[in-house]
N, C-alpha and C positions, 0 to 999 in steps of 0.2 A: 504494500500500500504506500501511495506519496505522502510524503509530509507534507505538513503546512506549508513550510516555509516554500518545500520545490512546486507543489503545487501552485503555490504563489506566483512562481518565476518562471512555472509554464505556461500561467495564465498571460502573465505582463508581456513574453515571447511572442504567444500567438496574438497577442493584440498588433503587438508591433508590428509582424508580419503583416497583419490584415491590414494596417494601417500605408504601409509600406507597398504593400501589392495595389490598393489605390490609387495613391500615386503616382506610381508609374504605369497604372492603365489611365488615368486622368493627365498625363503627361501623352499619351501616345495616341490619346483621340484627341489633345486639344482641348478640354473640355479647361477653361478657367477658375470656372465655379467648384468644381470636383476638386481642384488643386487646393484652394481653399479653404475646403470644408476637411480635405484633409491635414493640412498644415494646421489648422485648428485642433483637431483631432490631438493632433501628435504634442502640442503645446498644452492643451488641456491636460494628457497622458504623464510630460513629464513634468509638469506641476505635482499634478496626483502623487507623482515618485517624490520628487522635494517634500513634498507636503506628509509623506509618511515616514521620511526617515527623520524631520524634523519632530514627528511626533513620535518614535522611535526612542532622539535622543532628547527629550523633556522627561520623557517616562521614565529611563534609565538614569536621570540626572535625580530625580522626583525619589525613586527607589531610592538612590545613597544618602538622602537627606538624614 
C-alpha cells in the first residue's frame, strides 16, 4: 500500500503532467486562451506547494515550542 506522503507526490506528478500535457496541446493548436488557463493552472499548483510547506514549517516550529 502507498503512503501518505508518496501518495501525495503521485498525486502532485500527475497533476503536473496533466497540467503540462495542456500546454503543449494548447501550444500546438494555437489556442491563447488554453495557454492561459493553463499557466494559471500551474501558478495556482505551485502556490498550493508554497503554501503547504509553509504550513509544514509553522507546524513543526508550533511542535518545538
Amino acid at each position: 500500500m502507498l503512503s501518505n506522503v508518496g501518495l501525495n507526490r503521485l498525486i502532485i506528478l500527475g497533476f503536473m503532467a496533466m497540467v503540462g500535457f495542456a500546454m503543449a496541446k494548447s501550444i500546438q493548436s494555437g489556442s491563447s486562451l488554453g495557454l492561459v488557463l493553463c499557466i494559471t493552472s500551474l501558478g495556482a499548483a505551485v502556490y498550493f506547494l508554497y503554501l503547504l510547506a509553509k504550513m509544514k514549517q509553522e507546524m513543526e516550529a508550533e511542535e518545538n515550542r
